[in-house]
PQR file with spaces between the fields and no chain letter, atoms N, CA, C, O and H, PARSE charges and radii, in Angstrom:
ATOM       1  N    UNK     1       0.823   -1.178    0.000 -0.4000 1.5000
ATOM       2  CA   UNK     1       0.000    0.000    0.000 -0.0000 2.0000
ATOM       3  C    UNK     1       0.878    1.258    0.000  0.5500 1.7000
ATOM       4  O    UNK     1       0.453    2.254   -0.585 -0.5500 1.4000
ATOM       5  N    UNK     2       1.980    1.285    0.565 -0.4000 1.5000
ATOM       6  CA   UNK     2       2.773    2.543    0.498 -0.0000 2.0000
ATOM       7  C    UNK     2       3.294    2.389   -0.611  0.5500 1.7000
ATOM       8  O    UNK     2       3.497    3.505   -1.090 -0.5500 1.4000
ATOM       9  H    UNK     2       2.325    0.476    1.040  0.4000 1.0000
ATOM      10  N    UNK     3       3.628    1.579   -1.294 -0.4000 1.5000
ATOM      11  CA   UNK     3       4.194    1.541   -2.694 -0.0000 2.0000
ATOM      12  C    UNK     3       3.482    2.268   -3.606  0.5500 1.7000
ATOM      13  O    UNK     3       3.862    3.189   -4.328 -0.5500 1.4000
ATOM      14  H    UNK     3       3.463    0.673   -0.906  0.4000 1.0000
ATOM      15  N    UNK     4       2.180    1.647   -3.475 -0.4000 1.5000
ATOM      16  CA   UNK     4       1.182    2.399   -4.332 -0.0000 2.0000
ATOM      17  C    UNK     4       0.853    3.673   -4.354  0.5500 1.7000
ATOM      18  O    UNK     4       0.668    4.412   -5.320 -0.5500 1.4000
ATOM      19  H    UNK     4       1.872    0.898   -2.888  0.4000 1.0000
ATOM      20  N    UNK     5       0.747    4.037   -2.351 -0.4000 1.5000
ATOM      21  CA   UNK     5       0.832    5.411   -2.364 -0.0000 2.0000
ATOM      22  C    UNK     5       1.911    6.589   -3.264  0.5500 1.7000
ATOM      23  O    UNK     5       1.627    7.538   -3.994 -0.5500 1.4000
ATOM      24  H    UNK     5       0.898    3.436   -1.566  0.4000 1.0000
ATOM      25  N    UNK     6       3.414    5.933   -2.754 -0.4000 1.5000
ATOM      26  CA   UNK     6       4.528    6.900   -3.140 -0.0000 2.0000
ATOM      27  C    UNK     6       4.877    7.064   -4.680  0.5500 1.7000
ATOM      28  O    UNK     6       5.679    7.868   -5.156 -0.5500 1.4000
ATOM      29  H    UNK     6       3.644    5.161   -2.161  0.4000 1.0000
ATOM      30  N    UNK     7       3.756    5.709   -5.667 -0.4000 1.5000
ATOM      31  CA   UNK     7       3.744    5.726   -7.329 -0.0000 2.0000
ATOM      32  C    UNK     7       3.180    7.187   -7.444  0.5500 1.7000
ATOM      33  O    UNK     7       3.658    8.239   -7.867 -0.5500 1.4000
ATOM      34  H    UNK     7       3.104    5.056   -5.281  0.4000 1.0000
ATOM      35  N    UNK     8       1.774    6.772   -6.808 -0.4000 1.5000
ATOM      36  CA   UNK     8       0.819    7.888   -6.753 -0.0000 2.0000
ATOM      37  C    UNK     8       1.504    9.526   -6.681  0.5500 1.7000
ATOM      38  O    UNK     8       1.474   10.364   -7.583 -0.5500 1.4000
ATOM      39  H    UNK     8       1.386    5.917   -6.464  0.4000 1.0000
ATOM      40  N    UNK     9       1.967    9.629   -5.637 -0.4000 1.5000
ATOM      41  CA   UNK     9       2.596   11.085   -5.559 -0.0000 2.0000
ATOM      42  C    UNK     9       3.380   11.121   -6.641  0.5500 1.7000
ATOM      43  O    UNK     9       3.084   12.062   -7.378 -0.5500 1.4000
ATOM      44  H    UNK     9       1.991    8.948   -4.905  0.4000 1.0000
ATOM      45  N    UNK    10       4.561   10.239   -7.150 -0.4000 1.5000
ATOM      46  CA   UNK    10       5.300   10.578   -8.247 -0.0000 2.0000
ATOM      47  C    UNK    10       4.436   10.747   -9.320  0.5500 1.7000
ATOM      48  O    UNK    10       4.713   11.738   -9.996 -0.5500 1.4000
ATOM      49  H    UNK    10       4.802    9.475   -6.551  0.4000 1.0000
ATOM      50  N    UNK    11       3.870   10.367   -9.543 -0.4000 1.5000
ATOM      51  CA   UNK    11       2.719   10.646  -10.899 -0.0000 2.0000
ATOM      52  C    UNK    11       2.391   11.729  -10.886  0.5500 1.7000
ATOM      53  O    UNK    11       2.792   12.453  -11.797 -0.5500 1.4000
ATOM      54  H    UNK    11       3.645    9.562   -8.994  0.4000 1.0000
ATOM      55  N    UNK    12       1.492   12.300   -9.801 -0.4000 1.5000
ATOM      56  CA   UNK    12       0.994   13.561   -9.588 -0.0000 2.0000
ATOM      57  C    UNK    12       2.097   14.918   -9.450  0.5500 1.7000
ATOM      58  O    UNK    12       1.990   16.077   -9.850 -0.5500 1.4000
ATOM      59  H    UNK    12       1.166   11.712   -9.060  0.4000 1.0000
ATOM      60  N    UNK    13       3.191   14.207   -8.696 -0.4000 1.5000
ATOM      61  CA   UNK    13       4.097   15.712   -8.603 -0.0000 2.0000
ATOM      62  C    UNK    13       4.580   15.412  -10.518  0.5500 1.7000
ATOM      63  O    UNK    13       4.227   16.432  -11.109 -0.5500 1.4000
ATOM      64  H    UNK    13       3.278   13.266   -8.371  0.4000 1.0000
ATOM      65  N    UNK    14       5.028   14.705  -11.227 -0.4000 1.5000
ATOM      66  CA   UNK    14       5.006   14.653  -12.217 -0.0000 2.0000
ATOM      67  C    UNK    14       4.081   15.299  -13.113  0.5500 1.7000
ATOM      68  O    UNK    14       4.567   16.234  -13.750 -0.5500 1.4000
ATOM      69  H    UNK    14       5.315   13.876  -10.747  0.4000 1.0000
ATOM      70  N    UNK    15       3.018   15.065  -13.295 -0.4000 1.5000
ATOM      71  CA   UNK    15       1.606   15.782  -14.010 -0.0000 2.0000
ATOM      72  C    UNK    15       1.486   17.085  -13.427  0.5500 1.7000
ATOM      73  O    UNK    15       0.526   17.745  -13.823 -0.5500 1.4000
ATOM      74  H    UNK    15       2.623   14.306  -12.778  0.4000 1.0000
ATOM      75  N    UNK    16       2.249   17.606  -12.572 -0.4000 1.5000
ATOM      76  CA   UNK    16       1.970   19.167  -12.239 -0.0000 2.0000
ATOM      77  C    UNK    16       2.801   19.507  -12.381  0.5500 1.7000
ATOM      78  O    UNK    16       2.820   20.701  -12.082 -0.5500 1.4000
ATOM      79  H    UNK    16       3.029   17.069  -12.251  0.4000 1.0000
ATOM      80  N    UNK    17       3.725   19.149  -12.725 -0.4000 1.5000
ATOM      81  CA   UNK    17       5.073   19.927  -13.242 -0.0000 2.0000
ATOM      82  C    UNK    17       5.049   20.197  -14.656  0.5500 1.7000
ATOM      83  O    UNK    17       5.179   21.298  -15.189 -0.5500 1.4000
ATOM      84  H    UNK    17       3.710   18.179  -12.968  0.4000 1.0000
ATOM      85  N    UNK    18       4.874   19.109  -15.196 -0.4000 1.5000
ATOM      86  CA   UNK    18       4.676   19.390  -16.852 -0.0000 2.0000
ATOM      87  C    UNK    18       3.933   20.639  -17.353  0.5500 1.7000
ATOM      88  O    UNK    18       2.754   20.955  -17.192 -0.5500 1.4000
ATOM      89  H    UNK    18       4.768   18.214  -14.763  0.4000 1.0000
ATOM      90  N    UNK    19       5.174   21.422  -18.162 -0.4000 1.5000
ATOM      91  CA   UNK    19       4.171   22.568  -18.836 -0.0000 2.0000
ATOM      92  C    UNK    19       3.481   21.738  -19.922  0.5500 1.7000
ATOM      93  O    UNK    19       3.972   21.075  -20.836 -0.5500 1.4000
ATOM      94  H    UNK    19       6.132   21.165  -18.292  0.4000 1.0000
ATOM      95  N    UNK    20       2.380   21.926  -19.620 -0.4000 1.5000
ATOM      96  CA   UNK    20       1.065   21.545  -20.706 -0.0000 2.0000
ATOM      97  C    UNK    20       1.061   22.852  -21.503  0.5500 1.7000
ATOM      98  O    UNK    20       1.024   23.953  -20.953 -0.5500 1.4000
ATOM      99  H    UNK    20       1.981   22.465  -18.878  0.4000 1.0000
ATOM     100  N    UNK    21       1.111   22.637  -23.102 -0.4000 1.5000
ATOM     101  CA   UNK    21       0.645   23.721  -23.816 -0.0000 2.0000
ATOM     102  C    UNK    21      -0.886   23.508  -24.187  0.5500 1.7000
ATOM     103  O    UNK    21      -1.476   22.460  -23.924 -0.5500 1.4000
ATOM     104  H    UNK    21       1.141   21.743  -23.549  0.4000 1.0000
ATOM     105  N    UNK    22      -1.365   24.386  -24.701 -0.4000 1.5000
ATOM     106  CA   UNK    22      -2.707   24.046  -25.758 -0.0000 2.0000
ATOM     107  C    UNK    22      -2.662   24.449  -26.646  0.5500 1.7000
ATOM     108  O    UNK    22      -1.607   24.945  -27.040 -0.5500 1.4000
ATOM     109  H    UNK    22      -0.886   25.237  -24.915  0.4000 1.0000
ATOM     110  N    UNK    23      -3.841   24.438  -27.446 -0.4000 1.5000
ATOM     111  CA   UNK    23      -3.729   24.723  -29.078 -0.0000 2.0000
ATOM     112  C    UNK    23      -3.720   26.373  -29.377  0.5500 1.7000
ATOM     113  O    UNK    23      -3.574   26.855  -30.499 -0.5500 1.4000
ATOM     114  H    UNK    23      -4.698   24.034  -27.126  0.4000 1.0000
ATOM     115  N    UNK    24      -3.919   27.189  -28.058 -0.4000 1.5000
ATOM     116  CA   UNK    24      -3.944   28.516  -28.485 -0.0000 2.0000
ATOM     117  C    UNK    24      -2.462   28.964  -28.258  0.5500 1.7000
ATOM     118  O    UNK    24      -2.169   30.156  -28.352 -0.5500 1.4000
ATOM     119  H    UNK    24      -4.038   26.797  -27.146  0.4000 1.0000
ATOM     120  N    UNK    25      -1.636   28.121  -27.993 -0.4000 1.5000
ATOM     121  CA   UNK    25      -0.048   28.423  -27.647 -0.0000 2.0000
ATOM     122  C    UNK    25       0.643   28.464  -28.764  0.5500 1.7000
ATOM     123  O    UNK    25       1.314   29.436  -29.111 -0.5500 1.4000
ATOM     124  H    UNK    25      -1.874   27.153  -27.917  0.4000 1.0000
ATOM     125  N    UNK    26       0.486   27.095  -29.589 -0.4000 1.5000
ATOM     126  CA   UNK    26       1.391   26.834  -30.374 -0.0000 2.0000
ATOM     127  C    UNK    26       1.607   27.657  -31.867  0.5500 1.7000
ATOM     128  O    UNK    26       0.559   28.266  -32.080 -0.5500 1.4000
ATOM     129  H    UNK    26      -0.059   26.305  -29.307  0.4000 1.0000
ATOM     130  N    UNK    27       2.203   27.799  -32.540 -0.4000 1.5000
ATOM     131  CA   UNK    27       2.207   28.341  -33.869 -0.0000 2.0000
ATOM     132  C    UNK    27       1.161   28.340  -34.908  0.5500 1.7000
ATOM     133  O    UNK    27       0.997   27.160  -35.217 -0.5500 1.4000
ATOM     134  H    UNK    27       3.055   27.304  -32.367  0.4000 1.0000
ATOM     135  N    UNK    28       0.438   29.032  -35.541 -0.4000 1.5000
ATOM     136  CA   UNK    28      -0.742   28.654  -36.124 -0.0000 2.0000
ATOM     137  C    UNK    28      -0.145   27.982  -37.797  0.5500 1.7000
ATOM     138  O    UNK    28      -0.934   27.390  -38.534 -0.5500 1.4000
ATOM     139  H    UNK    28       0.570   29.991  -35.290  0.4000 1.0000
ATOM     140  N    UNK    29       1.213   28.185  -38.154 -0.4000 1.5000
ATOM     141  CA   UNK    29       1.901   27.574  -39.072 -0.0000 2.0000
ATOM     142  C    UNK    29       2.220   26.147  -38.810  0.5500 1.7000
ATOM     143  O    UNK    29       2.470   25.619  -39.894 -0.5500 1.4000
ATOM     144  H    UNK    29       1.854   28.666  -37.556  0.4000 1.0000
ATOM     145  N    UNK    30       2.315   25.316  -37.852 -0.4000 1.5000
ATOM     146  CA   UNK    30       3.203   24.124  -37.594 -0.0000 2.0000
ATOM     147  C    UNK    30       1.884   23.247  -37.884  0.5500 1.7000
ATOM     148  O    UNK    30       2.244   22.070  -37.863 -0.5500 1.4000
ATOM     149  H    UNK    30       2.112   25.745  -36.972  0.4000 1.0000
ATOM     150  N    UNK    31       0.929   23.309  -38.065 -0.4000 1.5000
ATOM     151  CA   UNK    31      -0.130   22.047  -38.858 -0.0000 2.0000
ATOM     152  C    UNK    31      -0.090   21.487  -40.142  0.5500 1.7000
ATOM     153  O    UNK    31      -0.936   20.813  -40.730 -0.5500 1.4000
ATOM     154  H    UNK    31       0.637   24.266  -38.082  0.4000 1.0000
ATOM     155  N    UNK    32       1.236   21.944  -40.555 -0.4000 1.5000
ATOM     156  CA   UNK    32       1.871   21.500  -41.630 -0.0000 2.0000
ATOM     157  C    UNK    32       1.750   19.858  -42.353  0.5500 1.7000
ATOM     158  O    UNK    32       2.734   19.271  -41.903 -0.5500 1.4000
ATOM     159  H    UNK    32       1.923   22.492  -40.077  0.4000 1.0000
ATOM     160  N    UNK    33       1.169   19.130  -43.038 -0.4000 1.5000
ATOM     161  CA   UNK    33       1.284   17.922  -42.698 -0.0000 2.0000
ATOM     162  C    UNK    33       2.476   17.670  -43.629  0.5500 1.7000
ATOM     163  O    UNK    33       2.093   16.880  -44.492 -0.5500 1.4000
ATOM     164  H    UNK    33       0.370   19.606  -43.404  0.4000 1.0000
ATOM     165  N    UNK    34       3.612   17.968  -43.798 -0.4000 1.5000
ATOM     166  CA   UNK    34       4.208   17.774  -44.635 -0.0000 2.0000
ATOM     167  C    UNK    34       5.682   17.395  -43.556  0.5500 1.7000
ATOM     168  O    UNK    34       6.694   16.863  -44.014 -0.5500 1.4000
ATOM     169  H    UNK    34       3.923   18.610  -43.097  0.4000 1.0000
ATOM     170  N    UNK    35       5.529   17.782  -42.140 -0.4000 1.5000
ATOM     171  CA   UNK    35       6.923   17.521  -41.694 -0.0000 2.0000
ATOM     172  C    UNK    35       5.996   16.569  -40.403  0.5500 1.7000
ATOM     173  O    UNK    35       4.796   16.603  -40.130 -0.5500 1.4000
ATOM     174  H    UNK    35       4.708   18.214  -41.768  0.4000 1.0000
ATOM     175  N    UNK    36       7.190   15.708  -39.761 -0.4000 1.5000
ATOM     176  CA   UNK    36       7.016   14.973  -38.708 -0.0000 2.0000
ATOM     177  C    UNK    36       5.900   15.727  -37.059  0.5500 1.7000
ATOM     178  O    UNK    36       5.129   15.242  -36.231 -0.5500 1.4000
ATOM     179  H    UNK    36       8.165   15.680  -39.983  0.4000 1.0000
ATOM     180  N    UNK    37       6.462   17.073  -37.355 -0.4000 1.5000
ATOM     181  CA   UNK    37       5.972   17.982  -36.438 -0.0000 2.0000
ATOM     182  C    UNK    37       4.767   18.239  -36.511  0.5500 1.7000
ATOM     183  O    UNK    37       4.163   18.382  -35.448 -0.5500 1.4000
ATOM     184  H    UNK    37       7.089   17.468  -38.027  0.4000 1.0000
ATOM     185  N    UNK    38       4.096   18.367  -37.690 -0.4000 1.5000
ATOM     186  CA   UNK    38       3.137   19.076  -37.961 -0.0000 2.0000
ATOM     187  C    UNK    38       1.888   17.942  -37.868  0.5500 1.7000
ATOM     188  O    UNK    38       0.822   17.988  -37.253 -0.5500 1.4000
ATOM     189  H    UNK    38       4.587   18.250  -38.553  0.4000 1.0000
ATOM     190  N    UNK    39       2.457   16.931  -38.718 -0.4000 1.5000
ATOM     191  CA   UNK    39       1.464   15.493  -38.431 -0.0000 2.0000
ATOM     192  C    UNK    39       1.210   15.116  -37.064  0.5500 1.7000
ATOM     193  O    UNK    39       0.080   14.684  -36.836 -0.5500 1.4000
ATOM     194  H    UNK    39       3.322   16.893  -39.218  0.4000 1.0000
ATOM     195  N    UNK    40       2.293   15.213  -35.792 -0.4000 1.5000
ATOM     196  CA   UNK    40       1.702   14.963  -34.579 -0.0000 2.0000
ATOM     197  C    UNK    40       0.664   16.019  -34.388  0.5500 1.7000
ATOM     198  O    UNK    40      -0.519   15.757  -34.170 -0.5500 1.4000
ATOM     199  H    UNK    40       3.211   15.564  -35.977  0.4000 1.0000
ATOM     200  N    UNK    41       1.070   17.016  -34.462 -0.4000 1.5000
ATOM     201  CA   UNK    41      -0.161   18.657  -34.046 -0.0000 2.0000
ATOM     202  C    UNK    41      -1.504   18.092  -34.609  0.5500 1.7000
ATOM     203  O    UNK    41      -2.578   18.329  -34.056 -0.5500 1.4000
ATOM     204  H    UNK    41       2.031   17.229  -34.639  0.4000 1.0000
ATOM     205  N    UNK    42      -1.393   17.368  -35.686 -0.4000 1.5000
ATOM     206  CA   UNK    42      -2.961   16.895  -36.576 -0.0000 2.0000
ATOM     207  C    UNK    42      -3.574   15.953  -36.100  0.5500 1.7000
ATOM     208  O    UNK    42      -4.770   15.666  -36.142 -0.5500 1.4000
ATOM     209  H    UNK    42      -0.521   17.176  -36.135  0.4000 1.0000
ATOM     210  N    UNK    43      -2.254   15.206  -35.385 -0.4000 1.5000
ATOM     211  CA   UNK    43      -2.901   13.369  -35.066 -0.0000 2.0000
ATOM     212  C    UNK    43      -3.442   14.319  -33.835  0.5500 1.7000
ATOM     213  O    UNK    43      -4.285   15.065  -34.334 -0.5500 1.4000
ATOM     214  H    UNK    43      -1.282   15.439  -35.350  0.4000 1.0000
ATOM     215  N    UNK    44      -3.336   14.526  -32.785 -0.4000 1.5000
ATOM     216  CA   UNK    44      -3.680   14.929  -31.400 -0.0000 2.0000
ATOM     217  C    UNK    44      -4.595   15.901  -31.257  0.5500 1.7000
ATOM     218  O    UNK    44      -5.438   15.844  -30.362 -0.5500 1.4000
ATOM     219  H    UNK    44      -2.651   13.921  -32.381  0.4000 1.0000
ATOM     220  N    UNK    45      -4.510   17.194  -32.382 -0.4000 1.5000
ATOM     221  CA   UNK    45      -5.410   18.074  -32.314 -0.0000 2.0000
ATOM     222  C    UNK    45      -6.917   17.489  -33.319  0.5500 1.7000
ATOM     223  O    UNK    45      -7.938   17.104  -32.749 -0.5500 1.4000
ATOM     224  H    UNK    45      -3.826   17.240  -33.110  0.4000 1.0000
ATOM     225  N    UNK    46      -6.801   17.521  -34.605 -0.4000 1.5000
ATOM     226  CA   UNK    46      -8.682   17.225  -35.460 -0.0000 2.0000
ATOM     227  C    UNK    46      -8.535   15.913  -35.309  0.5500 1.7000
ATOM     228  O    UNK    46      -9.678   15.497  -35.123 -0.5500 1.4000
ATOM     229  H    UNK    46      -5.971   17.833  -35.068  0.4000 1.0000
ATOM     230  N    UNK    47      -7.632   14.823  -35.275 -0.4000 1.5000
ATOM     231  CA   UNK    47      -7.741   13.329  -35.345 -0.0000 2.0000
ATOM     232  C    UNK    47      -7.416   13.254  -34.131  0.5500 1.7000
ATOM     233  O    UNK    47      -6.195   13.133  -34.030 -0.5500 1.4000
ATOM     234  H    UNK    47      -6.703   15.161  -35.426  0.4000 1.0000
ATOM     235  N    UNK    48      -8.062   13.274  -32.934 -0.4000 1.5000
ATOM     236  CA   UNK    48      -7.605   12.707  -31.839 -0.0000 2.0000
ATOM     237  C    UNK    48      -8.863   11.297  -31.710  0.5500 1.7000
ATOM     238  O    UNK    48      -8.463   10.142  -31.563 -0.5500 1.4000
ATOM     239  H    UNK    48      -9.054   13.373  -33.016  0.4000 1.0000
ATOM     240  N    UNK    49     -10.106   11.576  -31.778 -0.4000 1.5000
ATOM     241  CA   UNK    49     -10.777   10.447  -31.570 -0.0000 2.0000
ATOM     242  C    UNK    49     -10.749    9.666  -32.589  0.5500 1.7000
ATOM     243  O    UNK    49     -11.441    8.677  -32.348 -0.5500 1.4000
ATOM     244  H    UNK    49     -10.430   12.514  -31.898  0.4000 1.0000
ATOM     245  N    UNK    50     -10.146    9.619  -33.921 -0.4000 1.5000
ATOM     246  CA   UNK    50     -10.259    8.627  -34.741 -0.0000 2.0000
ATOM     247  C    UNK    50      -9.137    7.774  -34.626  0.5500 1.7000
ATOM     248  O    UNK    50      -9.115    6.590  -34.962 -0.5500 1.4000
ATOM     249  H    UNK    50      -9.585   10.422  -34.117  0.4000 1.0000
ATOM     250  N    UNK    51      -7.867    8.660  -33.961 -0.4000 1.5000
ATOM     251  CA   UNK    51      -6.809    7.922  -32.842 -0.0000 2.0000
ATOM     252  C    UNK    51      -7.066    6.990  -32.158  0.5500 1.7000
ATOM     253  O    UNK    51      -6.653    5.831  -32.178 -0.5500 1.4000
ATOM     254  H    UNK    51      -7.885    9.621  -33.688  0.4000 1.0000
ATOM     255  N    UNK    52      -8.039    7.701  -31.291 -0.4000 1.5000
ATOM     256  CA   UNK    52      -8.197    6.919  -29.740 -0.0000 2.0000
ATOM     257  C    UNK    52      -9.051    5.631  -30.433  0.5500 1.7000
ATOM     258  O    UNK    52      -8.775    4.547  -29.920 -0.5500 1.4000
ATOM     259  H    UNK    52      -8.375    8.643  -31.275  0.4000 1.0000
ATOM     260  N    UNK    53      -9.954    5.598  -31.420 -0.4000 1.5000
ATOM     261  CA   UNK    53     -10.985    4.479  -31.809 -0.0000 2.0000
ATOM     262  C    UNK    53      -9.510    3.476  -32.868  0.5500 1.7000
ATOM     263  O    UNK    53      -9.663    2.313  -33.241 -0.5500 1.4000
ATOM     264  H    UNK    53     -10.178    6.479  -31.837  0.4000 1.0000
ATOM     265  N    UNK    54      -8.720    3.988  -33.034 -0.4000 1.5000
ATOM     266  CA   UNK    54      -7.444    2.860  -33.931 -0.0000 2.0000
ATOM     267  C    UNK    54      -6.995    2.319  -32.997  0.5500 1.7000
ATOM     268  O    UNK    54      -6.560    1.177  -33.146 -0.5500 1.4000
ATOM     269  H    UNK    54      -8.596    4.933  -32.730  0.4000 1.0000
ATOM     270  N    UNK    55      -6.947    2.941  -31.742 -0.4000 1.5000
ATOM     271  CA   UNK    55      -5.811    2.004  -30.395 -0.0000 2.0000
ATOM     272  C    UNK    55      -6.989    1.458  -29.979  0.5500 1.7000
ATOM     273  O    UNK    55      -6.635    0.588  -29.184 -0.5500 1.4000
ATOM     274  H    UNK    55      -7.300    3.868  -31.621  0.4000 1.0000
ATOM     275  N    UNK    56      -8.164    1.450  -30.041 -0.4000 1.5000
ATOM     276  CA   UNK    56      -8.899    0.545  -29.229 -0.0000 2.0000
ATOM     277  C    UNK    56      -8.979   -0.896  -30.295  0.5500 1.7000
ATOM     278  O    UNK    56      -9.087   -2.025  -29.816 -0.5500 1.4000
ATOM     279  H    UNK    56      -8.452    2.157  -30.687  0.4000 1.0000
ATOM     280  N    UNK    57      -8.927   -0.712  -31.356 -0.4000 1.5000
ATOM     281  CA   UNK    57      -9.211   -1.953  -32.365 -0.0000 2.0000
ATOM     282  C    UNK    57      -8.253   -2.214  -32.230  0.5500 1.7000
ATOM     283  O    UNK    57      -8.042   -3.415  -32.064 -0.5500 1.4000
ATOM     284  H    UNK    57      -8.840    0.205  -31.745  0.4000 1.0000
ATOM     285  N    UNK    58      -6.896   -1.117  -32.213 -0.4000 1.5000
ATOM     286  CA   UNK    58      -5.560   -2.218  -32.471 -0.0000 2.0000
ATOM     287  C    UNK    58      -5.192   -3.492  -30.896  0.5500 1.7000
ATOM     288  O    UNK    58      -4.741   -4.627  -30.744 -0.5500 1.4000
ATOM     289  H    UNK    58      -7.067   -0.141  -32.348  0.4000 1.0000
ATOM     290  N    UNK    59      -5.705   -2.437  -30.091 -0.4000 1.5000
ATOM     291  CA   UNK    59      -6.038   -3.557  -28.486 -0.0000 2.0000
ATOM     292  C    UNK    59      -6.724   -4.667  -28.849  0.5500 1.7000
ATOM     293  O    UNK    59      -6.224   -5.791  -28.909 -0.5500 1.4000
ATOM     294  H    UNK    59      -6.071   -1.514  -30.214  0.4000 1.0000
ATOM     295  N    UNK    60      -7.500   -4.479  -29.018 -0.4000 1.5000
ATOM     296  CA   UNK    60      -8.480   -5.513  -29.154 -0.0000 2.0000
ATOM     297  C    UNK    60      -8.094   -7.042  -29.917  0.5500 1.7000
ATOM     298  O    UNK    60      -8.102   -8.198  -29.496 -0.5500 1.4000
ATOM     299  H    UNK    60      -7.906   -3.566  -28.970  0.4000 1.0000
ATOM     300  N    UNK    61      -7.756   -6.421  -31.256 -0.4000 1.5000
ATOM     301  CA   UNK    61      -6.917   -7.507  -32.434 -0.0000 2.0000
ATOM     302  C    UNK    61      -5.619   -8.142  -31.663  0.5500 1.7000
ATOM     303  O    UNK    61      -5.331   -9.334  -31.763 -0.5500 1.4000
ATOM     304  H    UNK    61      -7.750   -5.481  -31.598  0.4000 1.0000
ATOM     305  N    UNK    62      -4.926   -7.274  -30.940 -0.4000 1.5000
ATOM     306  CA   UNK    62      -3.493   -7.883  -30.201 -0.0000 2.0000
ATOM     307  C    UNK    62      -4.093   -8.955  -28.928  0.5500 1.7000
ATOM     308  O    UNK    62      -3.496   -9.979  -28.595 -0.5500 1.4000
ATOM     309  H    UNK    62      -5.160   -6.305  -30.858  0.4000 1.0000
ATOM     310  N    UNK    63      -5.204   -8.548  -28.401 -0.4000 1.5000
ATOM     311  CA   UNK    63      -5.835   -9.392  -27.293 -0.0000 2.0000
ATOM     312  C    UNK    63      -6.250  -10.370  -27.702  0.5500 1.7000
ATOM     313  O    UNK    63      -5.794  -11.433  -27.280 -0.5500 1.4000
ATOM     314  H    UNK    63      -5.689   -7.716  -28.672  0.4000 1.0000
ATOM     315  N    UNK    64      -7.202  -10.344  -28.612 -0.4000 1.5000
ATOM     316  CA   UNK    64      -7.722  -11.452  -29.724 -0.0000 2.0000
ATOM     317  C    UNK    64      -6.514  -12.576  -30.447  0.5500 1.7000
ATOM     318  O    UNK    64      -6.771  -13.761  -30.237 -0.5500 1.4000
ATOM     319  H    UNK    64      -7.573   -9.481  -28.955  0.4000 1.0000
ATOM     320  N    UNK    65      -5.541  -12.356  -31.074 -0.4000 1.5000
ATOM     321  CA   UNK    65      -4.148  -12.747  -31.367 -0.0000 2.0000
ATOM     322  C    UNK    65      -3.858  -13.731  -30.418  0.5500 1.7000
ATOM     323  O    UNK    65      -3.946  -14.931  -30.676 -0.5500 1.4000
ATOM     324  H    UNK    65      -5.333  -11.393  -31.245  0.4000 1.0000
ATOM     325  N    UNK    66      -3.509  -13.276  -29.311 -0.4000 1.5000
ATOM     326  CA   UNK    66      -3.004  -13.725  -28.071 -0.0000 2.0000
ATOM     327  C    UNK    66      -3.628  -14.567  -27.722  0.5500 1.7000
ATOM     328  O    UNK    66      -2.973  -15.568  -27.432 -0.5500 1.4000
ATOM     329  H    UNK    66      -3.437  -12.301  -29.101  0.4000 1.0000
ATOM     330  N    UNK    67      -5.239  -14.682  -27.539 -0.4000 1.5000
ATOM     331  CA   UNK    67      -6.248  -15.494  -26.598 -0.0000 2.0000
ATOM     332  C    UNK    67      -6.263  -16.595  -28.334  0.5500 1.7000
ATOM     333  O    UNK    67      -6.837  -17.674  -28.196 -0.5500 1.4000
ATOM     334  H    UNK    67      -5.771  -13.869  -27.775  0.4000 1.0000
ATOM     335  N    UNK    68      -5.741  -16.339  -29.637 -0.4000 1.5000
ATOM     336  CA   UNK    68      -6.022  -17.405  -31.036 -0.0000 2.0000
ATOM     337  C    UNK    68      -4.599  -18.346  -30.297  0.5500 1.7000
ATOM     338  O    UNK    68      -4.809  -19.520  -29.991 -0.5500 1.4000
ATOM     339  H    UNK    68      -5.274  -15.462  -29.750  0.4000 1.0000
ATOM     340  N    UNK    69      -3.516  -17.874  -30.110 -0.4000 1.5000
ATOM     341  CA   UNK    69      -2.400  -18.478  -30.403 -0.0000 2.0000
ATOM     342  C    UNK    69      -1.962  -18.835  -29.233  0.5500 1.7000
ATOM     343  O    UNK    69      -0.798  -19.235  -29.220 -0.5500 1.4000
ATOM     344  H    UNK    69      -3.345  -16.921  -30.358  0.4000 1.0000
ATOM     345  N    UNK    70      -2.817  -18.810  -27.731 -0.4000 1.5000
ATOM     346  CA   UNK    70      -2.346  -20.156  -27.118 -0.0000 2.0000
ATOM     347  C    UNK    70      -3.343  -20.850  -26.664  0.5500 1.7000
ATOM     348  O    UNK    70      -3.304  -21.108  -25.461 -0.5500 1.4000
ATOM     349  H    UNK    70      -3.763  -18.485  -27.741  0.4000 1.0000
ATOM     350  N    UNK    71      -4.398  -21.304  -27.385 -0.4000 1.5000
ATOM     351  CA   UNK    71      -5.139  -22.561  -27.728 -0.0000 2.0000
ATOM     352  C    UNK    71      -5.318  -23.313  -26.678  0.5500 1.7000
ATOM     353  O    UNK    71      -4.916  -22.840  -25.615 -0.5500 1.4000
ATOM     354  H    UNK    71      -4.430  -21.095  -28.363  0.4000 1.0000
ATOM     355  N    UNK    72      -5.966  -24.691  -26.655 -0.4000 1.5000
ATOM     356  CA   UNK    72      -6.503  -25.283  -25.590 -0.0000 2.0000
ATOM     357  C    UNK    72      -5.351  -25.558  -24.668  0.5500 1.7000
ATOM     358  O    UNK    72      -4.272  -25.767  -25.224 -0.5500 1.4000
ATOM     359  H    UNK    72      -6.292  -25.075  -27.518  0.4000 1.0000
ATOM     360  N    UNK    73      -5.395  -25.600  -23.157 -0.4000 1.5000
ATOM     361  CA   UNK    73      -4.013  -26.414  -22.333 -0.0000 2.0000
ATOM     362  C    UNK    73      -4.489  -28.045  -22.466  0.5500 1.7000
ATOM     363  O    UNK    73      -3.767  -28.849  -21.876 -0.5500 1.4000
ATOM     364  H    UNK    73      -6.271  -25.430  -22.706  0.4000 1.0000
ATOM     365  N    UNK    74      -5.703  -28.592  -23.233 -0.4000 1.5000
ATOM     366  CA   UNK    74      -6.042  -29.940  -22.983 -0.0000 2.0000
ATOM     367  C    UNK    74      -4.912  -30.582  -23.631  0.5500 1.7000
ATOM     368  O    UNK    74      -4.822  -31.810  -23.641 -0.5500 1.4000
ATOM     369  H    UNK    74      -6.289  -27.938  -23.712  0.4000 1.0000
């Protein structure tokens, strides 16, 4: 239980330290999709839920995989 506790605080003093920007911070030029930079700004900012719905299928298929390929213990 103290383990868990002292994760806990590191997480949190972690997450409050981080400068978080937002979208009214950053450059209104860098949505570029043409450089590495600009494609993350796109994936996270207008594609964030069509993101979040690819990692849930891609979970899913890797879970599915896993539960095909080790088969009966009979």
């Amino acid at each position: 239980m103290i383990i868990a506790g002292l994760f806990l605080a590191v997480v949190l003093v972690s997450l409050y330290g981080t400068g978080w920007t937002t979208v009214e911070q950053l450059p209104q030029n860098i949505a570029d999709p043409s450089n590495i930079k600009g494609l993350g700004v796109l994936i996270f900012t207008d594609f964030v839920i069509p993101f979040e719905i690819l990692s849930v299928v891609l979970l899913s298929s890797l879970i599915g995989a896993i539960y095909l390929a080790k088969g009966d213990d009979n």
